[in-house]
N, C-alpha and C positions, 0 to 999 in steps of 0.2 A: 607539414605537421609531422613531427616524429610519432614511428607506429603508436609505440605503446602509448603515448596520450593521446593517440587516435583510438584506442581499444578502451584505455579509461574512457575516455568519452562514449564509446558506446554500451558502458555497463547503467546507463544514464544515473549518472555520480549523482544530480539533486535527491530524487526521488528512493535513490538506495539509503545516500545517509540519512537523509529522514526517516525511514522507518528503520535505519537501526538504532538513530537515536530513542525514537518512540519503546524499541525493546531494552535497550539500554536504563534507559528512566523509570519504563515499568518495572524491571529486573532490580532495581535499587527501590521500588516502593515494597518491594516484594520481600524484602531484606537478602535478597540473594547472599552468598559468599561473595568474595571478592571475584575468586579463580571463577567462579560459575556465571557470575557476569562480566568477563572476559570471555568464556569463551561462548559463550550466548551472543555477544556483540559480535564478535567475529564470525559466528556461523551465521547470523542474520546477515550480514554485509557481504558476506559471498554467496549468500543466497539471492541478495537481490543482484547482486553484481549477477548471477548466471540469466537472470529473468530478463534484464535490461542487453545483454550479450544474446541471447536468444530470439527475443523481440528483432535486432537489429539482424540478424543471422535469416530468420526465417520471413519478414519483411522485405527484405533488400530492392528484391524486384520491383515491389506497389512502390516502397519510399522512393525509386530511382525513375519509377516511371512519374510521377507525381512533383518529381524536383527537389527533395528535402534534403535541404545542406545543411541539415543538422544529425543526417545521419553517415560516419564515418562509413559504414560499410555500404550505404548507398551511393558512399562518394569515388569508393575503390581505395580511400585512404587502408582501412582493412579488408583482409579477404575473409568474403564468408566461411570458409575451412575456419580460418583461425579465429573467429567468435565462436563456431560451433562447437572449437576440442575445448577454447577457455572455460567457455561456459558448462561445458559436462566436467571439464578438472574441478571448475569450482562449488559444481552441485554434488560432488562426490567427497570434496572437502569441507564440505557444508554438513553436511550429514555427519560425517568422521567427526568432526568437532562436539557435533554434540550427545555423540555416542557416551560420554563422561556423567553427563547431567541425568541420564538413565533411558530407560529402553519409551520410557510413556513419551517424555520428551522429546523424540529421536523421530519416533512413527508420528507423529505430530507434527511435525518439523519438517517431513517429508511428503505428508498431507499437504503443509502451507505451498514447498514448492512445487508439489507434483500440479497444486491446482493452477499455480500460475501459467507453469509449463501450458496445461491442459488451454489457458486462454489464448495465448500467442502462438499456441498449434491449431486453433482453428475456432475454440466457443468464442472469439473475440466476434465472429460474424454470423453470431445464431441469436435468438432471442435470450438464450440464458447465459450471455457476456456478462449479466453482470453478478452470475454465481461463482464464480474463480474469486472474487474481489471481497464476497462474504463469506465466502469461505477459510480466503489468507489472511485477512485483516481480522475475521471473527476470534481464528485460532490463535492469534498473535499472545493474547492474553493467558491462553490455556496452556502454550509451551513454556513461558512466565514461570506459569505456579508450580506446572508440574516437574521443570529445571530445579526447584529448591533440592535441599535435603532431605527435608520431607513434603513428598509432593503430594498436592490436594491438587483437586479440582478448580477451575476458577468462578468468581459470583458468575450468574445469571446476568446480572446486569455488564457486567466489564464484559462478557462475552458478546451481549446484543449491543453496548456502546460500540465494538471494534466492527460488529458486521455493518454497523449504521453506517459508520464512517468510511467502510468496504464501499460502499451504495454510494456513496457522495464522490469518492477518490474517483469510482470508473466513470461517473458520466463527467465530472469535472475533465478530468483527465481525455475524455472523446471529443466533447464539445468544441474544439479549435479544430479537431480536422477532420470533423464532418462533412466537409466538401471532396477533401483529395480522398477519403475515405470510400466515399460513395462510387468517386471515379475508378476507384481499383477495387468495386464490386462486394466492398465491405459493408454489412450491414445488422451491425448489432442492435441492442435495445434502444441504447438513445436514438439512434439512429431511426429506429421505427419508429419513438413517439415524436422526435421534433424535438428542437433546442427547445424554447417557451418550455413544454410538458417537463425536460430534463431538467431546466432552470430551476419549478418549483418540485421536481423530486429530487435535488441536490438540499434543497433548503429543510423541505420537512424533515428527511435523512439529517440532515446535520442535529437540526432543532431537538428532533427526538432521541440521537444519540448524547447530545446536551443535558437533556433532562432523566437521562438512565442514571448519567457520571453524577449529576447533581443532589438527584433524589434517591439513587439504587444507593450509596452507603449513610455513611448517617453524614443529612446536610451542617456544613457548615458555610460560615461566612463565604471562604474560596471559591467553594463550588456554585453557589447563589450567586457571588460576581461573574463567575465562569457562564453560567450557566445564561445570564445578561447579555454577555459580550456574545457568544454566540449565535443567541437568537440576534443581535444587529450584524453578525454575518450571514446568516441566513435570510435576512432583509436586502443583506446588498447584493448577497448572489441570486436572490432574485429580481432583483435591480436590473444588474450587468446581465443576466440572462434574456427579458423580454425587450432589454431598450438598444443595447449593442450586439455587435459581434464577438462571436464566442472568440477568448484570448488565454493563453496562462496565466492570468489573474486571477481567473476564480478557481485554476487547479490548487497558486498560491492560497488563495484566501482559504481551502478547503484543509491544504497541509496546516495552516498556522491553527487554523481550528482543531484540528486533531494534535496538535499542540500544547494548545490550551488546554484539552480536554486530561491529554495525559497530567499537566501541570497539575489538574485538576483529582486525578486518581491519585498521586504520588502523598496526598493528602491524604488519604481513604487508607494507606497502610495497611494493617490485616484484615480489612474489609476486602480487598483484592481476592484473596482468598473465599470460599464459599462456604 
């Protein structure tokens, strides 16, 4: 595998584009400028690119003791140096970028990734793993509003919709490797309650983040369908949760829900706003 698509792959490309798509979309319900959601997409994207470059940088050891050949730098395809300087170029370019959109936006911004940082340096194996997760996904919406030209604050609701969906992303997200987890002495919150307990706090989280987007602006049709389809992924991720083994399925099913949900805000237009 040549490096560099060995180093894309470990800025782990799904889970970044997604949530830049997700700022992207919000950033156009939000009426951004055009230049303002360019460089909002871009500083998202190299912020998650440093998160997923960092995870695999400061991991290396547990993923290679553990066997994980889906991690480049666990494989020796990259060297941990070289995720380590990527990822600090890219959180410094990250930042730079959206020094434009104003100073509120910037320290916000740096909030989102300093908590990430904060979880793949070590809260990923405490009880409050999964405050990093509400805390970056919470703020996602708030760097949004406050990127405009005239920055306000974000609803209530769009901010407890993103922590919601914070809560659902990290135990989804743990649940498959709860086992090689536990072997290399990791042990966060799901991990303390048990898949089953995760299962149904993946789904209430989602459920409840459903009915913030649906009923926090003024409902319409979309959000009432939205708000439908969600609670039947919430039914299935508690499905897949007590009857199989945990898989990327339900991280997928957790992403397409916060999908939905953003589909769902992109409706709500200056209701985003507070």
């Amino acid at each position: 595998m040549p490096p560099v698509v060995a180093l894309a792959r470990s800025t782990h490309p799904g889970p970044a584009l997604a949530v830049t798509a997700v700022a992207v979309v919000l950033a156009i319900a939000a009426e951004l400028d055009g230049w303002r959601i360019v460089l909002l997409g871009l500083a998202v994207l190299l912020n998650q690119a440093s998160v997923g470059l960092s995870n695999d940088w400061i991991d290396a050891d547990r993923d290679r003791a553990v066997g994980r050949t889906d991690k480049p730098v666990a494989q020796g395809l990259v060297s941990a140096a070289t995720a380590r300087n990527v990822a600090v170029g890219a959180v410094v370019v990250a930042i730079a970028l959206t020094l434009p959109l104003g100073w509120a936006a910037t320290l916000v911004h740096a909030l989102f990734i300093g908590s990430a940082w904060a979880y793949n340096a070590g809260l990923k194996n405490s009880v409050l793993s999964v405050v990093p997760y509400i805390v970056s996904f919470g703020s996602l919406p708030l760097i949004v509003t406050l990127a405009s030209a005239d920055p306000r604050l974000a609803a209530p609701w769009a901010l407890g919709a993103g922590a919601l969906l914070g809560v659902s992303a990290h135990f989804a997200n743990v649940l498959p490797d709860l086992d090689d987890d536990r072997a290399t002495g990791v042990s966060g919150l799901p991990h303390r309650l048990g898949r089953r307990v995760s299962g149904v706090v993946i789904a209430v989280a989602l459920a409840a983040a459903s009915a913030l987007v649906a009923f926090g602006p003024d409902t319409g049709n979309l959000q009432l369908l939205g708000f439908v389809v969600s609670l039947g992924i919430a039914a299935a991720t508690i499905f897949l949760a007590v009857t199989r083994p945990p898989t990327r399925v339900l991280f997928q099913l957790i992403m397409s829900a916060a999908i939905l949900n953003v589909a769902m805000i992109t409706s709500a237009g200056s209701a985003l706003y507070a």
